[in-house]
C-alpha positions in Angstrom: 75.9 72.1 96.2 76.6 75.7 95.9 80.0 76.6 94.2 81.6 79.6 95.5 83.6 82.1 93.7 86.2 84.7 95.9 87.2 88.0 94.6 90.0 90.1 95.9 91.0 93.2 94.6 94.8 94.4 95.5 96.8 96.5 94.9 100.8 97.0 95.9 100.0 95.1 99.6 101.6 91.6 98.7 101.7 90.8 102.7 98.4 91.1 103.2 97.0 89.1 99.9 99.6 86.3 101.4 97.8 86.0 104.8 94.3 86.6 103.3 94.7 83.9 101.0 96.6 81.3 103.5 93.2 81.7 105.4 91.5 80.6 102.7 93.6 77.6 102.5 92.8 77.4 106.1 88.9 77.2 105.6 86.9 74.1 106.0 85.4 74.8 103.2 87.6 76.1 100.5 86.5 78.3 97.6 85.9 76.3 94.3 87.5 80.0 92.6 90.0 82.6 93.4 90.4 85.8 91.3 92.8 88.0 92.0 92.3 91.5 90.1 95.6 93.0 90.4 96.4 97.0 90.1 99.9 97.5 90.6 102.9 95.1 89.9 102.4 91.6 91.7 105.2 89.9 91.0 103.7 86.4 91.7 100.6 84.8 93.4 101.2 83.7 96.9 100.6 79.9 97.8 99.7 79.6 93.7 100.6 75.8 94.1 99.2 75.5 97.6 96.0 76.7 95.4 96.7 74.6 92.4 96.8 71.0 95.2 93.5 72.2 96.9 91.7 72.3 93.4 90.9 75.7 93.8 90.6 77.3 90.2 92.9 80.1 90.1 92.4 82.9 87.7 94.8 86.2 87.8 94.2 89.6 86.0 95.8 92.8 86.0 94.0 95.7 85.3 95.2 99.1 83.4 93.0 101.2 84.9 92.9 101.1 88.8 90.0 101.4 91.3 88.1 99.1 93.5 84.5 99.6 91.9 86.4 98.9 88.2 88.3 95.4 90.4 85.4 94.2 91.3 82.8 94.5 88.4 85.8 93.0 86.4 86.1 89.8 88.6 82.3 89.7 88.6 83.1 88.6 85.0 85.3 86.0 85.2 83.2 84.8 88.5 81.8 81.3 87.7 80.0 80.7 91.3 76.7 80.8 92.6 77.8 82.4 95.3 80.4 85.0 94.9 82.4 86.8 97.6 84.7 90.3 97.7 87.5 89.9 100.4 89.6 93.5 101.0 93.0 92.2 100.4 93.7 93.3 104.2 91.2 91.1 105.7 91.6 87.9 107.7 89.2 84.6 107.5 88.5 82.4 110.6 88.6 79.2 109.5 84.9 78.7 109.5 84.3 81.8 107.0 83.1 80.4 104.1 81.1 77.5 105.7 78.5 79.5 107.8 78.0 81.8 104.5 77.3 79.3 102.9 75.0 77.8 105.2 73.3 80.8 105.4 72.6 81.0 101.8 71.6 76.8 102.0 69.3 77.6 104.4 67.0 80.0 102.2 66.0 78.1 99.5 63.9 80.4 98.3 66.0 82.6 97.5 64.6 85.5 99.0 68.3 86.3 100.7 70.8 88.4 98.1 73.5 89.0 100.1 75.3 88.0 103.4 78.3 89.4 105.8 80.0 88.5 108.6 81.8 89.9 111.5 84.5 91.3 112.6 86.6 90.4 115.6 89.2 93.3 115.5 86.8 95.9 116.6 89.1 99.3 117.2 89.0 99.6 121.3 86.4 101.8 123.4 87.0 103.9 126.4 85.2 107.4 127.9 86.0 109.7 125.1 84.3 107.2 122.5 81.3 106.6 124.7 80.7 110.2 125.1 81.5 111.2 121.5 79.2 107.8 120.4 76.9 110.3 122.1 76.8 113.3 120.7 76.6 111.3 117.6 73.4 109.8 118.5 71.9 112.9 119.2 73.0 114.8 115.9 71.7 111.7 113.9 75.2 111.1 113.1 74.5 107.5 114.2 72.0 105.4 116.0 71.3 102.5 118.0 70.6 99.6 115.6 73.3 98.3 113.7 73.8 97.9 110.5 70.7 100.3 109.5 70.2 103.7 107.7 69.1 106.8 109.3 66.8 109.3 107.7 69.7 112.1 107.9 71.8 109.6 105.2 74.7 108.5 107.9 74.4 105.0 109.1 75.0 102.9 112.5 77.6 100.8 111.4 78.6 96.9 112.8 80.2 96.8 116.2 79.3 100.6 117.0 76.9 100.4 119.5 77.2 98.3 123.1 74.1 95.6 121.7 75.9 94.2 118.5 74.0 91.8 116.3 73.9 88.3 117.6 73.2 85.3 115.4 72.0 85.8 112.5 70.0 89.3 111.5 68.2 91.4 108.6 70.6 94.8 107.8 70.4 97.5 105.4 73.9 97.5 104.0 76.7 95.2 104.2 80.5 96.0 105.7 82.6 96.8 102.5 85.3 94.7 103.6 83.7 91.2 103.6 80.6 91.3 101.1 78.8 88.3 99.3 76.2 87.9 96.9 74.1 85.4 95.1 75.2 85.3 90.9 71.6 86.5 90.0 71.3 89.5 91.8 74.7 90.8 89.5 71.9 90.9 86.6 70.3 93.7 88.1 72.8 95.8 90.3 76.6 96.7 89.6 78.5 98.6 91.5 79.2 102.6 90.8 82.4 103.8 90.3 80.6 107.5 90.9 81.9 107.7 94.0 85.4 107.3 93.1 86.4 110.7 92.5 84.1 112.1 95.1 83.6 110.1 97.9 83.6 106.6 100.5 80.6 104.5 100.5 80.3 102.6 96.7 79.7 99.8 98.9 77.2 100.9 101.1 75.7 102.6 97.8 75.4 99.1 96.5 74.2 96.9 99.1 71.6 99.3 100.1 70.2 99.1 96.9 70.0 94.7 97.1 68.8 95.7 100.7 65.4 96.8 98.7 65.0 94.0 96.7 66.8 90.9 98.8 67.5 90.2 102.2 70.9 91.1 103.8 71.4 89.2 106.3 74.5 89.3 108.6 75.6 86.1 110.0 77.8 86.8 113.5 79.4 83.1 113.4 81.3 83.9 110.5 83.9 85.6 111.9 87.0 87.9 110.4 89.7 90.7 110.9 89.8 93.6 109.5 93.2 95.0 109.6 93.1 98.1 107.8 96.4 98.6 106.3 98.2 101.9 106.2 99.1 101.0 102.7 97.8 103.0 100.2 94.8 104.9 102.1 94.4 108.5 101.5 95.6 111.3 104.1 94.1 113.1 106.6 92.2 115.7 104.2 91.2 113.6 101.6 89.6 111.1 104.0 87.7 114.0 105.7 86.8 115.5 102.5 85.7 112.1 100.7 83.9 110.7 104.1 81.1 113.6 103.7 81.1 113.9 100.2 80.2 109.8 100.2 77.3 110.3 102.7 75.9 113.5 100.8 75.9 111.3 97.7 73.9 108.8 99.9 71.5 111.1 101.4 70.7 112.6 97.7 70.7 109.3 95.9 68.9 107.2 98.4 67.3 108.9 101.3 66.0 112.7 100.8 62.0 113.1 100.1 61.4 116.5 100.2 62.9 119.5 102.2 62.9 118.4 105.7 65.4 115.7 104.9 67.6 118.1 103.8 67.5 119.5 107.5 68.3 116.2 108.4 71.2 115.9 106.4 72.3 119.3 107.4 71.8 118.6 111.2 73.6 115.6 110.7 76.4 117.4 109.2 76.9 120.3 111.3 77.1 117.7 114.2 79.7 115.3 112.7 81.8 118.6 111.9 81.3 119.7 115.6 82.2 116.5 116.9 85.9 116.5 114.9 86.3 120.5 116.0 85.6 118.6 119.9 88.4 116.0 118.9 91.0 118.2 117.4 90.2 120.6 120.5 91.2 117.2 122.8 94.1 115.8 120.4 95.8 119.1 118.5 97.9 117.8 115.8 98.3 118.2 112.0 96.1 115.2 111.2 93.4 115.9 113.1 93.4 119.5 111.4 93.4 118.3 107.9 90.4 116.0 108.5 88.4 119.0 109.3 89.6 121.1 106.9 89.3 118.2 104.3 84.9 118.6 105.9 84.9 122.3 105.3 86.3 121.5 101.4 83.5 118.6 101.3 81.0 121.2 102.6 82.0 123.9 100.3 81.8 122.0 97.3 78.5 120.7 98.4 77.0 124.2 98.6 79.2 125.3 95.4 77.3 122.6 93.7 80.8 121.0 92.4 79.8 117.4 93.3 78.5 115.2 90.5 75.1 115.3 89.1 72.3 112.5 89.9 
């Protein structure tokens, strides 16, 4: 039997970690461990004796220096499971989460699989603008047509962006950051970078790419979740635009680029994502919608300026 550790990093939305963690109480099968790692000033554990009567082992810390990458490798110590899952403390478990994870993993005995994800239910809604700006993002290799896979310009098709989602259960390249689980053993070779924290979005996708080279990532579509993406401590307008391309220029460098053409690629890429958010603010005018471009023509000149950290 597989025991199953749960890590959630959180920090100042006590809300959310409440309905996360009444899911898990929810499950029909429960975690054998909770750790919260806590960065701001959680005044108490919700549903602690709720945990405490379902015999799940509870185990709190609170961190001095904040930062998801930092949450995460830290509850990766305390983790005592074979299997060992990160929830975003804005995420919501159907009640079969847990189960068909761990089925997933039962079913490869082997060993071969490293990691596995599920899906999200909540997907943000889809009408004529988003089919003709999914689009132009197909042709300037901004995405693509297969889930869940990386393109040679370093951006990626994420889950539930294209009209033929994944069904059952299927090989990926990265895993959604949201929602991530791993087997124990593969934490003796990879660990996740906290490189991108000053820089960029995409330690995640950084990560499980990596497993994706080694292990199978599998995503399992019958374990099912929201995503609600609190408002609660995300970063403005600018910063997100600036961070967003600074995190897939990391990727590109780190992971992707051979030689000179991929850095035509990348620039291709680039020059269409930027194009695409001129297009938007040209349909939308507003102030957010102008700092998310001028937050890619920061990311851009500090690319070229060479300002972004060294390999």
């Amino acid at each position: 039997m597989l025991k199953t550790s749960v890590i959630i990093p959180t920090y100042h939305r006590p809300q959310e970690l409440s309905d996360l963690i009444q899911s898990l109480l929810w499950q029909t099968k429960k975690p054998d461990e909770l750790i919260i790692i806590d960065d701001g000033n959680l005044s108490e554990v919700p549903f602690e004796q709720e945990l405490n009567d379902a015999a799940i082992n509870l185990i709190y810390h609170k961190k001095d220096v904040p930062g998801l990458t930092e949450s995460r490798n830290a509850g990766i110590r305390k983790a005592n499971g074979d299997i060992i899952f990160f929830f975003d403390d804005d995420v919501i478990l159907s009640t079969h989460y847990l189960q068909e994870i761990i089925k997933t993993y039962e079913s490869d005995p082997g060993g071969k699989v490293g990691g596995v994800g599920g899906m999200m239910t909540n997907p943000k809604s889809k009408n004529f603008t988003h089919a003709f700006r999914k689009i132009l993002e197909i042709i300037f290799l901004v995405s693509g047509l297969r889930e869940g896979r990386v393109l040679r310009s370093g951006f990626f098709t994420d889950l539930l962006d294209t009209d033929q989602p994944i069904l059952g259960v299927k090989e990926v390249e990265f895993l959604p950051g949201c929602a991530l689980s791993f087997r124990r053993k593969i934490f003796k070779e990879f660990i996740f970078t906290d490189r991108y924290r000053s820089y960029g979005f995409g330690e995640d996708k950084d990560f499980t790419y990596q497993v994706s080279k080694k292990y199978k990532l599998l995503i399992n579509r019958s374990a099912r979740l929201q995503h609600l993406e609190s408002e609660k401590m995300r970063p403005e307008k600018k910063g997100y635009g600036k961070k967003f391309v600074i995190g897939r220029y990391l990727f590109f460098r780190d992971h992707v680029k051979n030689g000179w053409w991929d850095w035509l690629l990348f620039s291709y890429a680039l020059f269409g994502y930027t194009l695409i958010r001129a297009m938007v603010l040209l349909v939308s005018p507003g102030k957010n919608n102008i700092d998310h471009l001028l937050g890619i023509f920061e990311a851009v000149e500090d690319i070229i300026a060479g300002r972004v950290m060294p390999v």
